[in-house]
N, C-alpha and C positions, 0 to 999 in steps of 0.2 A: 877805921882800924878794928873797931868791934866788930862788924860787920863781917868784914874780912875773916875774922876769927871765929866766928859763931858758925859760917860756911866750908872751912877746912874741915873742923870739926864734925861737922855734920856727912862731909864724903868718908870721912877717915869711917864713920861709925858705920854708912852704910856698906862699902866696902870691907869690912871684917864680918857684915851680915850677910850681906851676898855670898862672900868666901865660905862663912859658917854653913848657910844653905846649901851651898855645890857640894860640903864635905860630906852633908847630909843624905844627895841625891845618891840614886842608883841605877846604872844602867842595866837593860835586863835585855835578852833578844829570845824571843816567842818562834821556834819553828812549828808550824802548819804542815800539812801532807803537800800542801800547793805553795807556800809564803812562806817571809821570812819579816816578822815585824819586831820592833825595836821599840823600849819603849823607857822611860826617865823616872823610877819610882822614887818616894822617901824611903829613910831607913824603917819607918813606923807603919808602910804602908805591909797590911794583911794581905794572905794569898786567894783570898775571897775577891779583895778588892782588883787586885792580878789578873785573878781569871775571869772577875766581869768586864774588864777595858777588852782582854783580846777575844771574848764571843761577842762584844759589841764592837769592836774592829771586824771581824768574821761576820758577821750579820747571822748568828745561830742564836736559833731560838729552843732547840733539845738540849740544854745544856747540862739535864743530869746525866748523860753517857759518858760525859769526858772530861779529863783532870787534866794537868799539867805533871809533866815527868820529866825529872833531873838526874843526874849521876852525884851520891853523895861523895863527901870526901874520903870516904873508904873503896869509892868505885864503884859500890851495886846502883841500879835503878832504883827509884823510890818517888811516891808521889806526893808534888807538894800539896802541904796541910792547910785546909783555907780559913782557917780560923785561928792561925801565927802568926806570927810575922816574918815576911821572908826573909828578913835578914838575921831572924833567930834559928831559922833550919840548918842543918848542914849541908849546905845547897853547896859543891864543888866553886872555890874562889878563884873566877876569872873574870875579864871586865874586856864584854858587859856578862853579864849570868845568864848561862845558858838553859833553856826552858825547851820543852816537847809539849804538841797543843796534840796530845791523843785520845784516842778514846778507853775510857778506865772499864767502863761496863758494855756487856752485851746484850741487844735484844733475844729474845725468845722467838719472835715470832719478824722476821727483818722486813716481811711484805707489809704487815699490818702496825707495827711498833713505831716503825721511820714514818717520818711524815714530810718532811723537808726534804729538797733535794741536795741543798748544803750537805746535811746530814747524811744523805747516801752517799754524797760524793767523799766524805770525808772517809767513813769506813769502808769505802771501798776500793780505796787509793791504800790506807793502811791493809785491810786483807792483803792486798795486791804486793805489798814490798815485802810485808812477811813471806807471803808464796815464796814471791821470787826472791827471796834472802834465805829460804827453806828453812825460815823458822815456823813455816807450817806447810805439811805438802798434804794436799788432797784434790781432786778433780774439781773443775771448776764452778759445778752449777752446786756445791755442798762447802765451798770456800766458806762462804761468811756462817755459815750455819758447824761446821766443826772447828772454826775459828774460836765461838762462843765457846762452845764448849771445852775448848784446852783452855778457856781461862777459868771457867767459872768448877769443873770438876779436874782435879790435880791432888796429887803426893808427891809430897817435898820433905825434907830435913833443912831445919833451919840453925847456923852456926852460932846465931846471936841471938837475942831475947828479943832486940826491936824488930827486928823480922819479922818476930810473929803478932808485934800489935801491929806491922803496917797489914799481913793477910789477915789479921780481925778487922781492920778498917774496911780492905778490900769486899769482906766476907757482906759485915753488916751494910755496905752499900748497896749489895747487892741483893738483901734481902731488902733492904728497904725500895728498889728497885720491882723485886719479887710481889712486894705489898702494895706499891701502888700499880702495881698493872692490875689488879684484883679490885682495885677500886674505883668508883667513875670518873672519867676524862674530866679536867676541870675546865672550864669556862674556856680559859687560855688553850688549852690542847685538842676541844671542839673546835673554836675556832682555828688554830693552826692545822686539824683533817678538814675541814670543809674547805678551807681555801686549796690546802694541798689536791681535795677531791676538784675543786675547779681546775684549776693552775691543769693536773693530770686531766679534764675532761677538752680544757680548750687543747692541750697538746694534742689529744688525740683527733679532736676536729681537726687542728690543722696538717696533723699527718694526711688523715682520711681524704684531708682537701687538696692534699699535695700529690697523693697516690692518684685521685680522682683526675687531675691536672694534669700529672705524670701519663695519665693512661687517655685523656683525651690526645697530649700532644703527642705521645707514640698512634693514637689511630692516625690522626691529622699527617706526621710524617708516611707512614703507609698509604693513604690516600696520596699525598702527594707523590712516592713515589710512585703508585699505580699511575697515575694522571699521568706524569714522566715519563713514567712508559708505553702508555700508549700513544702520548704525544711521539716519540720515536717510532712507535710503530707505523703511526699514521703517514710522519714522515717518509719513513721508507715506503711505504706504498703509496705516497704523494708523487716520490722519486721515481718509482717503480710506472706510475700512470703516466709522468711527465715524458719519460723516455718511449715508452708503448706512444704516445701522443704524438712526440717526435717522428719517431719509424715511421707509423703513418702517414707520418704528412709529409716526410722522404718519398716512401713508397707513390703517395697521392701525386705529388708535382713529379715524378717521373711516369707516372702515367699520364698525366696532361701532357707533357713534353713528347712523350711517344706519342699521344693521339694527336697531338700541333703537327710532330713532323708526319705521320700517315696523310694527316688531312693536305699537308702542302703536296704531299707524294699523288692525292688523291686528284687536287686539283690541277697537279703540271699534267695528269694523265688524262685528266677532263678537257684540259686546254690543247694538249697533244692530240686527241681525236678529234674535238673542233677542228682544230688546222686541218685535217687529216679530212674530214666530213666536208670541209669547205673546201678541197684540194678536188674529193672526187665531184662536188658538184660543179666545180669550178670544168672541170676534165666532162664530165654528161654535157656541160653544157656545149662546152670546145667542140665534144662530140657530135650533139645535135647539129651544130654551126657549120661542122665540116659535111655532115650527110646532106645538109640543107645545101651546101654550096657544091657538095658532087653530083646532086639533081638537077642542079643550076648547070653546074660546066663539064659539061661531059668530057670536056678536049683536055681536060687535067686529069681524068680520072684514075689515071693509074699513079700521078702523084697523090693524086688523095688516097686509094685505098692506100700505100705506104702511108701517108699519114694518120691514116682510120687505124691501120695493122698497131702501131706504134702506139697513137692514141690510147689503142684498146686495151694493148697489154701494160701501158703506166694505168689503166684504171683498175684491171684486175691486182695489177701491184700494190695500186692504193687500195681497193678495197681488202685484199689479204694484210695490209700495215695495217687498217683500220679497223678490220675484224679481232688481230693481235692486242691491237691499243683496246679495245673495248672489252678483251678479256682482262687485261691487265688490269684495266679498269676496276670492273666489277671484282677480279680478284684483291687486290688493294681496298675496295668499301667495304669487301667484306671480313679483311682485316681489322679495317677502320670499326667496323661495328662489333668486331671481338674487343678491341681495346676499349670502346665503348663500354662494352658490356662490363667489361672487370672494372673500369672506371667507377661505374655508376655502384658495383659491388662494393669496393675499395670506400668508397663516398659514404656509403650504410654501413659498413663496417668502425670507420673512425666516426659515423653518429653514433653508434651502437658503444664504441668506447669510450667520447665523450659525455654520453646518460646514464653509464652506470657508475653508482657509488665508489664503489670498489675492482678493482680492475683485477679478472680473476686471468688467472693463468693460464694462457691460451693453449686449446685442446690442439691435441696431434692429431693431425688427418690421418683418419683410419685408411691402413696400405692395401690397396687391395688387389689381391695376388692376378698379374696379368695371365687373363685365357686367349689363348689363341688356339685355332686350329693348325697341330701338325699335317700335313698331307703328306703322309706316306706314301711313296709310289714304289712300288714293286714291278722291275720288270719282266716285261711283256717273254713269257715263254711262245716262241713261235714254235708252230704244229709244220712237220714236214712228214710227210707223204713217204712211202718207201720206193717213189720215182726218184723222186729228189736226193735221197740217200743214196739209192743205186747211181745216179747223176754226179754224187758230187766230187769224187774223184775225176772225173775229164773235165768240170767246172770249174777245176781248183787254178787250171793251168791258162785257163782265159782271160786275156786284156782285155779291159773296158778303156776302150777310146773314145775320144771322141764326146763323151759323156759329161754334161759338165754336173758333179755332186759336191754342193757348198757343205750339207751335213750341218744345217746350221744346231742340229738340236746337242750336238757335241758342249758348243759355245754358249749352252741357255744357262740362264742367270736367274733364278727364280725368284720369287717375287720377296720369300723372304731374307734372301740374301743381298737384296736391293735395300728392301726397309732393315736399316738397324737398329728402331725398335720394337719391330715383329720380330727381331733375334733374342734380342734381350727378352723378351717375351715369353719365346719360345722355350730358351734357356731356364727363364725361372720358373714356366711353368715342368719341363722336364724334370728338375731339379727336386719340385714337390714333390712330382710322380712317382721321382727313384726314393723317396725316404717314408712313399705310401705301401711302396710296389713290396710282393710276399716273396723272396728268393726262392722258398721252397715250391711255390706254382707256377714256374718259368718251363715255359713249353721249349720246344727245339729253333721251330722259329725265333720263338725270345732271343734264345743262345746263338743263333746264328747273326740275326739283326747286331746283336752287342759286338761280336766279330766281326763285321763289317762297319758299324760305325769306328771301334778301337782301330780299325786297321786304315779308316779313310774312304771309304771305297761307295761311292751310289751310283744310281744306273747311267750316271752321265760318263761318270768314270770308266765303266764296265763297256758302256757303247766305243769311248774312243780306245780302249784296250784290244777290243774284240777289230775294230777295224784297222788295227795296226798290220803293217807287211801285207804280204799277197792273200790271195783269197784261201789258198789251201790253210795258213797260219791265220786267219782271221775264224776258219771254220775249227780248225782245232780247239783254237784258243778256246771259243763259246763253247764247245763241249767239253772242254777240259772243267768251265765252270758249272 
C-alpha cells in the first residue's frame, strides 16, 4: 500500500514537471531563401543561441553577414538582438515565432569577401527577390554590388527613438565589419579560402574535363557521321557497280546466245554443203559411170547422151546450190567472227569493270558526223548541129516502130536511195553543210540547185518528162528547159 503510494505520487510530480517544461518551451520557425526550419526553444534560451542552431542547421560557416529578422509588434522589420533573450524582444506573438534567416551586412568586395558557396548561394537568392520584388532595380551584373550599397549608404527619418538604436546597431556592425576586413584572415577564414580555392579549382578541372569530353565526343559524333557517310556513299556506288555488273553480264550471255545460235546457223550451212559436195561427187561419179558405159554401149547412146544432157545440167544445178551454200557459208563465219569479235570486247570490258575500284561513269561515244560522198550529177546538155535543128521539124512527125526502147535509166535507183544509211548520211551531212554554208556567197547555180531540189525535180525526173507524148512535145519540152 506504501508502495502504491510513494508511485502515484511520484507520476503526479513528474507530470506537473513535464507540463511546467512544455509551458516553458517555445516554438520558433526559421525561414531561409531555400527552407523552412522549425525549431523548440526555452523561454531562457538567447538569440545568440538561436542563431547558432540555424547556421549549424544551414552548414554556414560566414556567419558575421547575417542576422535573424522579425516583424515587431508594432509591424516594422527589426533584427533579433543576440544577446536577449527571445522571449524578451518584441518579437510579433504567434505560434510558433516567426523568424527570417537573412543577410544583415554587405560585402565590399562579393568576388573576394564570399568564400562559401552556401554563402553566395544565400545572397544571391536574397539579391534576387529583392530585384524581383523591386525593392531594388538595377542590371544585372551590378545587383549585388548596388544592393550593398542601398544598405550600407541611406537617409531616413525615424518616428521613434528605438529606430535609431536599432541603425546604430546596424551602423557599428558594419563598422566592425569595415575593421576586420583591414585585418588579417584568421586561422579559420585561411582555412575556409583555401578550401574554397580548392573546392573552386577542382570545379574547374572538372568543368575543363567535361568541356574536353564534351569536345571529344562531338569529334567522335562527326567522325562517325562522316564514316556514315561514306559508308552510304560507298553503298551507292556498291549499287551503282552491282547493276553496271548485272548489264554486263545481260549484254555477255546474249552475246554468247547470239554466237551459240550463228555457230548452229554456221554449222547447218557447213552440213548443207557437205550434202551438197557429196551430191555433186556422188553426180561426177554417176557421171563418169555413164561416159564409161556410153564407150562401153554404143547401141544405147542416144539414151545415154539424154541421160549425160540431164545428168549434167542436175551437176551444174548442184554446183550453182553449192557455190550459194558456200557463200552463205563463209558469209555466216563471217558474221560469226563479228559476234566473236564484240564478244571477246564485251568479255574485257566486264574485266575492265570488275578491276576497277570504283566504277566511273561510262563515257559517251564520241558521234561522229557521217561523211559521205554526195554525187551530184548534172545533166548531160546535148550539142546539136544546125542539121539537126533545120531537121527537126519533119523529125517531130516520125514513128519509131518497131524499136524496142526499155529506157531503163528512167527506172534507176541509185545507190544511195537503196542504202538507207547512205541517206541518213547524206542528210546529216547536208544538214552540217546548210548551217556552215555563207547565204550571201550563193552563186546562180546555188539558186537554181535549191529550186530544183524544193521543187523535186533530178535528171531522172527531167529524162522521163522530156520523153513524154510525141517527139515534136518531147523536143519542145527539153528546150522549154
Amino acid at each position: 500500500m506504501l508502495y502504491f503510494c510513494t508511485n502515484t505520487i511520484l507520476d503526479s510530480v513528474t507530470l506537473k514537471t513535464l507540463t511546467y517544461v512544455r509551458s516553458l518551451q517555445i516554438n520558433v520557425r526559421v525561414t531561409t531563401m531555400d527552407a523552412e526550419l522549425e525549431f523548440a526553444i526555452q523561454s531562457v534560451t538567447t538569440g545568440k543561441q538561436l542563431f547558432e542552431q540555424v547556421v549549424k542547421t544551414v552548414g554556414l560557416r560566414e556567419i558575421w553577414y547575417f542576422g535573424l529578422q522579425y516583424t515587431d509588434t508594432k509591424g516594422f522589420l527589426t533584427w533579433l538582438k543576440l544577446d536577449k533573450k527571445v522571449s524578451s524582444q518584441e518579437v510579433k506573438q504567434e505560434n510558433p515565432l516567426q523568424f527570417k534567416f537573412r543577410a544583415k551586412y554587405y560585402p565590399e568586395d562579393v568576388s573576394e569577401e564570399l568564400i562559401q558557396d552556401i554563402t553566395k548561394k544565400l545572397f544571391f537568392l536574397q539579391v534576387k527577390e529583392g530585384i524581383l520584388s523591386d525593392e531594388i532595380y538595377c542590371p544585372p551584373e551590378t545587383a549585388v554590388l548596388l544592393a550593398s550599397y542601398s544598405v550600407q549608404d541611406f537617409v531616413f527619418y525615424a518616428s521613434r527613438l528605438r529606430i535609431n538604436k536599432r541603425i546604430l546597431q546596424l551602423c557599428m556592425g558594419n563598422h566592425e565589419l569595415y575593421m576586420q576586413r583591414r585585418k588579417p584572415d584568421t586561422i579559420e577564414v585561411q582555412q575556409m579560402k583555401a578550401q574554397a580555392r580548392e573546392e573552386k579549382h577542382q570545379r574547374q578541372m572538372e568543368r575543363a574535363q567535361l568541356e574536353n569530353e564534351k569536345k571529344k565526343r562531338e569529334t567522335t559524333e562527326r567522325e562517325k557521321e562522316r564514316v556514315e557517310r561514306e559508308k552510304q556513299e560507298m553503298m551507292m556506288k556498291l549499287l551503282q557497280f552491282e547493276e553496271q555488273t548485272k548489264k554486263v553480264e545481260r549484254d555477255l550471255k546474249e552475246q554468247f546466245e547470239r554466237a551459240r545460235i550463228l555457230e548452229e546457223e554456221r554449222r547447218r550451212v557447213e552440213e548443207e554443203a557437205a550434202r551438197l559436195e557429196a551430191e555433186r561427187q556422188a553426180a561426177l561419179m554417176a557421171k563418169e559411170e555413164l561416159a564409161r558405159q556410153a564407150e562401153d554401149q554404143m547401141k544405147t547412146q542416144e539414151q545415154l547422151a539424154a541421160d549425160l544432157a540431164e545428168y549434167t545440167a542436175k551437176i551444174t544445178l548442184l554446183e550453182e546450190a553449192r557455190r550459194i551454200k558456200e557463200e552463205e557459208a563463209n558469209e555466216w563465219q563471217n558474221r560469226a567472227k563479228e559476234v566473236q569479235d564484240d564478244l571477246e570486247k564485251t568479255r574485257e570490258e566486264l574485266q575492265h569493270v570488275m578491276s576497277s575500284p570504283v566504277v566511273a561513269a561510262p563515257m559517251a561515244a564520241p558521234m561522229a558526223a557521217p561523211m559521205a560522198r554526195a554525187m551530184m550529177e548534172e545533166p548531160l546538155e546535148n550539142d546539136h548541129d544546125d542539121h539537126e535543128e533545120n531537121n527537126s521539124t519533119y523529125s517531130a512527125e516520125l514513128q519509131v516502130e518497131g524499136i524496142e526502147d526499155h529506157r531503163n535509166e528512167e527506172e534507176r535507183i541509185t545507190e544511195a536511195e537503196k542504202n538507207e544509211r547512205v541517206q541518213k548520211q547524206l542528210m546529216a551531212l547536208s544538214s552540217e553543210l546548210a548551217e556552215a554554208r555563207d547565204d550571201s556567197k550563193k552563186t546562180k547555180n546555188d539558186i537554181l540547185h535549191n529550186e530544183n531540189v524544193q521543187a523535186g525535180r533530178d535528171k531522172y525526173k527531167t529524162l522521163r518528162q522530156i520523153r513524154m507524148g510525141n517527139t515534136k512535145q518531147r523536143i519542145d519540152e527539153f528546150e522549154a528547159l
